[in-house]
Backbone as ProteinMPNN parsed JSONL, in Angstrom:
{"seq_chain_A": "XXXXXXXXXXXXXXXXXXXXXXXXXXXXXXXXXXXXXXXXXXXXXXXXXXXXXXXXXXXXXXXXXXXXXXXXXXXXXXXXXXXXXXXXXXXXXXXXXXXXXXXXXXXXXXXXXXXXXXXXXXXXXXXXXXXXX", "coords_chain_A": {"N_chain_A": [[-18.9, -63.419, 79.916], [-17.287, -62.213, 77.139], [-14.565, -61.737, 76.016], [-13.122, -60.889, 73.686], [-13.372, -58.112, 71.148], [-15.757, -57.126, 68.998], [-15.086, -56.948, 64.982], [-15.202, -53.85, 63.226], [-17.448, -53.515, 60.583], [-17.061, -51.739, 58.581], [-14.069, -51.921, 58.008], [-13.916, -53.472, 55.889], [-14.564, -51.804, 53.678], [-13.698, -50.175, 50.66], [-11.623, -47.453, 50.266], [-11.326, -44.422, 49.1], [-9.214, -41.993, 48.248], [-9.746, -38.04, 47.252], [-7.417, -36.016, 45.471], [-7.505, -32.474, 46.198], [-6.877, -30.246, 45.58], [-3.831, -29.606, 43.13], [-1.54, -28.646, 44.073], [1.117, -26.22, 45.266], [2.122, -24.547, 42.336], [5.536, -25.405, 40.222], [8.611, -25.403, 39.413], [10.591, -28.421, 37.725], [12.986, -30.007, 39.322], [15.149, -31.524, 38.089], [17.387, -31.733, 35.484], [19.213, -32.873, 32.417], [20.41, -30.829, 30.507], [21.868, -27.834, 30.109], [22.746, -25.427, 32.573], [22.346, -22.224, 34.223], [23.386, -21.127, 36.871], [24.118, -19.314, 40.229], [25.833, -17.941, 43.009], [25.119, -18.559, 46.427], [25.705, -16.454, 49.496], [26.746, -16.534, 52.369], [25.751, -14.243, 55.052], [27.081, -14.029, 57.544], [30.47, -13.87, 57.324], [30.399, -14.383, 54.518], [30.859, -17.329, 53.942], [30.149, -19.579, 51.154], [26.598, -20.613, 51.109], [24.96, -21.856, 48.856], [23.779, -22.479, 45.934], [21.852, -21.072, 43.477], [19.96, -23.133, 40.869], [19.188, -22.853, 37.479], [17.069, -23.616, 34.395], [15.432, -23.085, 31.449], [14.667, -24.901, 29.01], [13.778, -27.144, 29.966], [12.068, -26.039, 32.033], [13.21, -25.852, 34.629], [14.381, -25.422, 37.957], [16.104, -24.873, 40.718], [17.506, -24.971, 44.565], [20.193, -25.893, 45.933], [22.048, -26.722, 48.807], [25.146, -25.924, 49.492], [27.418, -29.053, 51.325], [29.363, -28.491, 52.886], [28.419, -26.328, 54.7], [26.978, -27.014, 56.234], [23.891, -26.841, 58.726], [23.623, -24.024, 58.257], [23.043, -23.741, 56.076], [20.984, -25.483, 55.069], [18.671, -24.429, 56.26], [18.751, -22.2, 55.019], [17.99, -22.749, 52.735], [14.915, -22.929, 52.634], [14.142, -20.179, 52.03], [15.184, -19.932, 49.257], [13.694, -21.821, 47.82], [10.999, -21.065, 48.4], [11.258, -18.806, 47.06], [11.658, -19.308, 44.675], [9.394, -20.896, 43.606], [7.099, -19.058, 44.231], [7.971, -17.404, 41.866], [7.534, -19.57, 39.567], [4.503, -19.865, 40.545], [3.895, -17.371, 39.056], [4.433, -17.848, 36.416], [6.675, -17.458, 35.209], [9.854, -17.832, 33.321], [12.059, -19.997, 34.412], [15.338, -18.526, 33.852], [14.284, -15.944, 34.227], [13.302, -15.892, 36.476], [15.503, -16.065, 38.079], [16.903, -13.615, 37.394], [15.513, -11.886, 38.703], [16.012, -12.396, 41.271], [18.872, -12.277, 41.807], [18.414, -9.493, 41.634], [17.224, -9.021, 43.361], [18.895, -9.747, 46.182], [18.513, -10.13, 48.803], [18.725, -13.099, 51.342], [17.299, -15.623, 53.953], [19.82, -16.056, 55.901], [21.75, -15.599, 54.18], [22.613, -14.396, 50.938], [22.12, -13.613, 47.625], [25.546, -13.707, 45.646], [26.235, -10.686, 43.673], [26.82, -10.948, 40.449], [27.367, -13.435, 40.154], [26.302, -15.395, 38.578], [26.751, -18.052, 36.357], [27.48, -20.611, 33.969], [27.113, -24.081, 34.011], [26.927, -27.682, 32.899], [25.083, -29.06, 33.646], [22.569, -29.828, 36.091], [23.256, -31.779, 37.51], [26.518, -31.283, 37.902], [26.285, -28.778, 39.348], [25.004, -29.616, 41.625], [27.43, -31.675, 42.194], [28.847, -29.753, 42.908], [28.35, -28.506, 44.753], [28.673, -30.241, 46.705], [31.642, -30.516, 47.02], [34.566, -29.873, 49.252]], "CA_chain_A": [[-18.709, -62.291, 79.041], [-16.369, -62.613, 76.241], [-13.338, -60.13, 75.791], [-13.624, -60.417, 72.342], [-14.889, -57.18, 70.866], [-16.433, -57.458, 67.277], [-14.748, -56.021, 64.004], [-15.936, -52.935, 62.226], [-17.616, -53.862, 59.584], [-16.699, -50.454, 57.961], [-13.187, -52.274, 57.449], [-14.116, -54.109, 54.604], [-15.125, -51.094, 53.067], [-12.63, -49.675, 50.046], [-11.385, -45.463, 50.993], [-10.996, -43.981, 47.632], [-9.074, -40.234, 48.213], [-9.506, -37.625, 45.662], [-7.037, -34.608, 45.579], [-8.888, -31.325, 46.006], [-6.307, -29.372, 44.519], [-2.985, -30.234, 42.53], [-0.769, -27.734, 44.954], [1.467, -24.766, 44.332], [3.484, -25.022, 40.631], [6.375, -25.869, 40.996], [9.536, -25.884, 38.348], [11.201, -29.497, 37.631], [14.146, -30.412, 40.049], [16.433, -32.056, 37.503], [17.667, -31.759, 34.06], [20.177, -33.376, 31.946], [20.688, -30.029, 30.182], [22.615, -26.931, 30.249], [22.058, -24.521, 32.653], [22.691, -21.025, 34.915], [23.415, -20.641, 38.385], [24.089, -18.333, 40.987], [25.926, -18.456, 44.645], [24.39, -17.792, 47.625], [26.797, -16.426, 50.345], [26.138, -16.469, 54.549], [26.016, -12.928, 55.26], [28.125, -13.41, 58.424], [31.648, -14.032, 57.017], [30.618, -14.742, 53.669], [30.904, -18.479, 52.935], [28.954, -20.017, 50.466], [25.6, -21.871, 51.38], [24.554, -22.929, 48.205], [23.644, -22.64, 44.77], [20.285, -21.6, 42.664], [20.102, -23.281, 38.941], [17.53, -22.864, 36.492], [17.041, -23.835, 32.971], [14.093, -22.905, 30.666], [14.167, -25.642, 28.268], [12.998, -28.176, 30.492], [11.332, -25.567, 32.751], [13.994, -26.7, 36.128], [15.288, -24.407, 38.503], [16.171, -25.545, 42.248], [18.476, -24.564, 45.829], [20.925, -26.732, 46.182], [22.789, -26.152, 49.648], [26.594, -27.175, 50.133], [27.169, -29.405, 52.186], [30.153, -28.146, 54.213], [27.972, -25.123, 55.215], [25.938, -28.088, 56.958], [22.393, -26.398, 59.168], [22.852, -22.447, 58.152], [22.376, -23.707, 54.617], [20.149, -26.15, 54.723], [17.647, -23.337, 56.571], [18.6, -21.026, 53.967], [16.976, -23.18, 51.439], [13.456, -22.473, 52.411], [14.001, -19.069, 51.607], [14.857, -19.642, 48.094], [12.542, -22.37, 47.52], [9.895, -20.304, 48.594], [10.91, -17.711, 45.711], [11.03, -20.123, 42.826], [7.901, -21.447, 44.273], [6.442, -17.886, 43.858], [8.163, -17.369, 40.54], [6.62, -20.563, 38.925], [3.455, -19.309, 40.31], [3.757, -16.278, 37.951], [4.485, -17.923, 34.87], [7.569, -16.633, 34.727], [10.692, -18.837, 32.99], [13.549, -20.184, 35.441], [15.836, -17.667, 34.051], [13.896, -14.838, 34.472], [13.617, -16.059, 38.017], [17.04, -16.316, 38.442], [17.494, -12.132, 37.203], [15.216, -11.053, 39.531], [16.983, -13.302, 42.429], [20.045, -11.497, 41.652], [18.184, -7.622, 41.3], [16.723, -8.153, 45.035], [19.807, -10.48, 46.794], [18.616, -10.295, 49.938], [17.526, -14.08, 51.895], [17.422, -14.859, 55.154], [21.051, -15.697, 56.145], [22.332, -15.467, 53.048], [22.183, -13.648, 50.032], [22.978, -13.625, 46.303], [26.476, -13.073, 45.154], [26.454, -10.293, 42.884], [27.919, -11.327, 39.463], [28.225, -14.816, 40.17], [25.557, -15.77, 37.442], [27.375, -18.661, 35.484], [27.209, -21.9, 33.421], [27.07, -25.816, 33.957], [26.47, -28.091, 31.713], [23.655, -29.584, 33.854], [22.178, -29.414, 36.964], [24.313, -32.559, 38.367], [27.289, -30.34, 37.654], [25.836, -27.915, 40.281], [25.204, -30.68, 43.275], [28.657, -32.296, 42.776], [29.942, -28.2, 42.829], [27.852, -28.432, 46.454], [29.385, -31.702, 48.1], [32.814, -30.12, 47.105], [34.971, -28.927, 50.582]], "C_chain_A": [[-17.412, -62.477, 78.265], [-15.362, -61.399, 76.128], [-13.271, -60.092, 74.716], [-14.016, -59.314, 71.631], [-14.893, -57.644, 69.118], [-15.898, -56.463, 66.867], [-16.03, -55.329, 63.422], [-16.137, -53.184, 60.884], [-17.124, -52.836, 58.498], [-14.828, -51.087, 57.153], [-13.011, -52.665, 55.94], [-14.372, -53.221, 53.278], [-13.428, -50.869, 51.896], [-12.906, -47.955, 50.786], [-11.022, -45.347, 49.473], [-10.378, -42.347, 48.522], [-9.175, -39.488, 46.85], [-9.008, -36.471, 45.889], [-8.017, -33.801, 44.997], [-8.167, -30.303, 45.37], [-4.926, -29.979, 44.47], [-1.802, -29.314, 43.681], [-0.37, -26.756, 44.246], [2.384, -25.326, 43.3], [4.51, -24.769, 41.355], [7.859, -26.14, 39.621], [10.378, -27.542, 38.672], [12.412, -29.148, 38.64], [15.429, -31.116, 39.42], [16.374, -31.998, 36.249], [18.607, -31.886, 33.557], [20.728, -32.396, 31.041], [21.244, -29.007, 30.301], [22.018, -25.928, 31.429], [22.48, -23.297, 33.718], [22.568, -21.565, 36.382], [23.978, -19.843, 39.078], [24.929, -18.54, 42.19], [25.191, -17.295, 45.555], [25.531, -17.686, 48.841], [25.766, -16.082, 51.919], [26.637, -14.807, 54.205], [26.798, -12.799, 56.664], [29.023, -14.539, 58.016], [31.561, -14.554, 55.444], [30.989, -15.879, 52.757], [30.049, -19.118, 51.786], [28.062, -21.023, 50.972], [25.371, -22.417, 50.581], [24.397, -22.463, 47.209], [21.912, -22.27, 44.438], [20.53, -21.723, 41.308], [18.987, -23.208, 38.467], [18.072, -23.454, 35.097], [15.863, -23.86, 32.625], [13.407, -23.986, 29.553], [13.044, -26.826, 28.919], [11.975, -27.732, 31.946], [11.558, -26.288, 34.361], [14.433, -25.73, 36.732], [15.355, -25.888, 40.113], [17.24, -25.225, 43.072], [18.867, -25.773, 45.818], [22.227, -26.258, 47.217], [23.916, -26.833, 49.643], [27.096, -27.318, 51.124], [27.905, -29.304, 53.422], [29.631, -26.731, 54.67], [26.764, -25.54, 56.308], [24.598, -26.882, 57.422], [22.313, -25.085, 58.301], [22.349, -22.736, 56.419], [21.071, -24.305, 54.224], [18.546, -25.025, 55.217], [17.583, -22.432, 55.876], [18.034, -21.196, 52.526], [15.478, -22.845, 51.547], [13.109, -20.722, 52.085], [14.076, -19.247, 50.147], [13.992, -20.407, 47.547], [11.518, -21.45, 47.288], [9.816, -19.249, 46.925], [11.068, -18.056, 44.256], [9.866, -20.54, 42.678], [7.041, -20.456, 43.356], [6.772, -17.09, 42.163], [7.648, -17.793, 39.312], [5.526, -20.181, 39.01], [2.874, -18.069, 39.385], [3.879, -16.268, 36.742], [5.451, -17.855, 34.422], [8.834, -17.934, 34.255], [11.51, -18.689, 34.235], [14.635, -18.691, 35.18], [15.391, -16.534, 34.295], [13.725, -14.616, 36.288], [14.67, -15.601, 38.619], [17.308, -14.965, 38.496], [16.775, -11.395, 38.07], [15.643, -11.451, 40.955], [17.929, -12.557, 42.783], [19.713, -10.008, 41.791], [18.026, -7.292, 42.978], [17.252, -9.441, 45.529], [19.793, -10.927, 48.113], [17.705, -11.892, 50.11], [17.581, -13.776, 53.361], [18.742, -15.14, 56.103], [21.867, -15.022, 55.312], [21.792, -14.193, 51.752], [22.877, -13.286, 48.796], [24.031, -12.883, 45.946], [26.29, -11.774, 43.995], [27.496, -10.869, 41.897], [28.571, -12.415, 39.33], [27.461, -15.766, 38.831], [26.521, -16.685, 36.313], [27.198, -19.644, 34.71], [27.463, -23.19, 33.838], [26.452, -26.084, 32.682], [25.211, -29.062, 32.398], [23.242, -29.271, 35.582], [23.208, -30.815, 38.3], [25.639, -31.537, 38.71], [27.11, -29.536, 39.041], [26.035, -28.552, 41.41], [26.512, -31.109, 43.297], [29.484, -31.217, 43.329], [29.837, -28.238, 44.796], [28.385, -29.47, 47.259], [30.927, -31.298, 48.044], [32.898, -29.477, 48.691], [35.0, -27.831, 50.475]], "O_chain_A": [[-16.454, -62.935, 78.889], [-15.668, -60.208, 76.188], [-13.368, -58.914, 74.373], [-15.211, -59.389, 71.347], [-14.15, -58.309, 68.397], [-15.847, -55.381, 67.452], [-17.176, -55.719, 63.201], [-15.228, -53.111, 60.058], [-16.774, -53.347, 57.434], [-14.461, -50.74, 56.03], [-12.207, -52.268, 55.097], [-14.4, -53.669, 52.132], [-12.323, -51.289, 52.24], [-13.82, -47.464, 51.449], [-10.458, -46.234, 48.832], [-11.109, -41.729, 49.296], [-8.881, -39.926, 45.737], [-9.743, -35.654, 46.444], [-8.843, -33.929, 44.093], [-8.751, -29.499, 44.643], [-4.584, -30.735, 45.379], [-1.032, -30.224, 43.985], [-0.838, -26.306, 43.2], [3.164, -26.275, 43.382], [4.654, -24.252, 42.463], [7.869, -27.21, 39.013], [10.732, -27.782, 39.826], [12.76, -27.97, 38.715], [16.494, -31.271, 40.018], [15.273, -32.209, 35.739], [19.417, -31.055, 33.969], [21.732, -32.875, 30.514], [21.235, -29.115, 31.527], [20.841, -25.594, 31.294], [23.462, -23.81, 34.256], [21.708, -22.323, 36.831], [24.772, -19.307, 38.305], [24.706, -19.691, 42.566], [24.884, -16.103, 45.533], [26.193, -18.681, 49.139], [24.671, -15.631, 52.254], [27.496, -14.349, 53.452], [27.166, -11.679, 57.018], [28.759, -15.733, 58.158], [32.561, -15.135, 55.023], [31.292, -15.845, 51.564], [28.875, -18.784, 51.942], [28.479, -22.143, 51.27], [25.367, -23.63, 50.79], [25.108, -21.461, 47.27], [20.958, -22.885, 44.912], [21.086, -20.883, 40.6], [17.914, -23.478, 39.006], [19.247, -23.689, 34.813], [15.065, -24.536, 33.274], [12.219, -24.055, 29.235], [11.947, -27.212, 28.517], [11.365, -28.507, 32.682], [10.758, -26.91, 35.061], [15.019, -24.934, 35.998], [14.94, -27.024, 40.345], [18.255, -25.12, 42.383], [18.085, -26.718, 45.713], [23.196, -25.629, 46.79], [23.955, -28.059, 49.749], [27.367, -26.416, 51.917], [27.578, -29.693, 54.543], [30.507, -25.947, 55.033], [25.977, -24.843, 56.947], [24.292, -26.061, 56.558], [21.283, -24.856, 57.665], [21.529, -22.094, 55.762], [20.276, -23.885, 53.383], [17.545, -24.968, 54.503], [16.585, -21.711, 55.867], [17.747, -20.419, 51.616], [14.87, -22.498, 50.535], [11.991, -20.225, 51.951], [13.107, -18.779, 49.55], [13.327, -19.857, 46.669], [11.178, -21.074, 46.166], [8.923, -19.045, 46.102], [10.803, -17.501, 43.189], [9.314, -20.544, 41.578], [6.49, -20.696, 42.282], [5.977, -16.416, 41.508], [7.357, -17.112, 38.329], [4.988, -19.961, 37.924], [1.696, -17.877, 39.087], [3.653, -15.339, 35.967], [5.543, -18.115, 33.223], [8.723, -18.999, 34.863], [11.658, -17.679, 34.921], [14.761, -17.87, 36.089], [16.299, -15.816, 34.714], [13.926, -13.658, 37.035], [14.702, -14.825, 39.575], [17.948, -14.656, 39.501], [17.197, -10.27, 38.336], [15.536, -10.561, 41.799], [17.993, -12.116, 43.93], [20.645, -9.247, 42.052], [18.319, -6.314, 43.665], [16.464, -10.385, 45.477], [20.567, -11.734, 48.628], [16.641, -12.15, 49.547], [17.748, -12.718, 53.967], [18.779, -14.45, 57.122], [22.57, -14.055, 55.605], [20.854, -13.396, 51.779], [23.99, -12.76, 48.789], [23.913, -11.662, 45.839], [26.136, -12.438, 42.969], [28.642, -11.201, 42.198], [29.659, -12.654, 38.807], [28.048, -16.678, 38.249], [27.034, -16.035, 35.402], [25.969, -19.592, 34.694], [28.666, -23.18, 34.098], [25.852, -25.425, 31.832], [24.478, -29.724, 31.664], [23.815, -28.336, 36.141], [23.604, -30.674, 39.457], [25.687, -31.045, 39.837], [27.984, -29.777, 39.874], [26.961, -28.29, 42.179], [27.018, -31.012, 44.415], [30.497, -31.402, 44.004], [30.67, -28.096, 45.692], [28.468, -29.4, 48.485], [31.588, -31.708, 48.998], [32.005, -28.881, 49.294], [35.294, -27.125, 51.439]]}, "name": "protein", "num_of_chains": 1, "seq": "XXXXXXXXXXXXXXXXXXXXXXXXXXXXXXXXXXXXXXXXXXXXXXXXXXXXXXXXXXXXXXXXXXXXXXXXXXXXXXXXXXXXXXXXXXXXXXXXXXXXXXXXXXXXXXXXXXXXXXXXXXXXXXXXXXXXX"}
């Protein structure tokens, strides 16, 4: 008796996949353009976790946690993800995102500065603001 076992012929076969749906919309993650952001502060003691930017021209927003606020931020990103996520799904532009971000402040450590709404000149601008001490 041979120990051998015989290949599946099925190997030879090609697998084609075909996405069944494209997922949820989703605004761009980077842009070499101008654009708004926001801070997000820890609600116990008030440091900053991180950052949300948008810009409409190139239809970009995105959480960007900094990085000396290490875990509570990085967990406090799926909260705002989630609500640009749901924003994009509505059609709605980045900044308009961004004003209703700011109207209802609450996440789930954190939660938008009032009145911090400001300018960069791009969305790099923003991440290097986040690796700052």
């Amino acid at each position: 008796m041979s120990s051998e076992r015989p290949i599946n012929p099925r190997f030879d076969e090609d697998v084609h996949f075909n996405l069944v749906t494209p997922g949820p919309a989703r605004y761009q993650t980077r842009t070499d353009k101008p654009v708004r952001y926001f801070t997000v502060v820890d609600k116990e003691g008030g440091a900053a976790l991180g950052y949300v930017w948008g810009n409409d021209e190139d239809d970009a927003a995105a959480w960007v946690p900094r990085a000396a606020a290490g875990g509570r931020a990085l967990a406090e990103g799926g909260h705002w993800h989630a609500r640009l996520q749901e924003a994009k799904g509505r059609g709605i532009p980045p900044s308009q995102a961004l004003t209703e971000m700011l109207a209802n402040p609450e996440g789930n450590r954190g939660r938008a500065l009032p009145a911090s709404l400001v300018d960069a000149p791009n969305a790099a601008a923003v991440k290097a603001l986040a690796q700052e001490a």
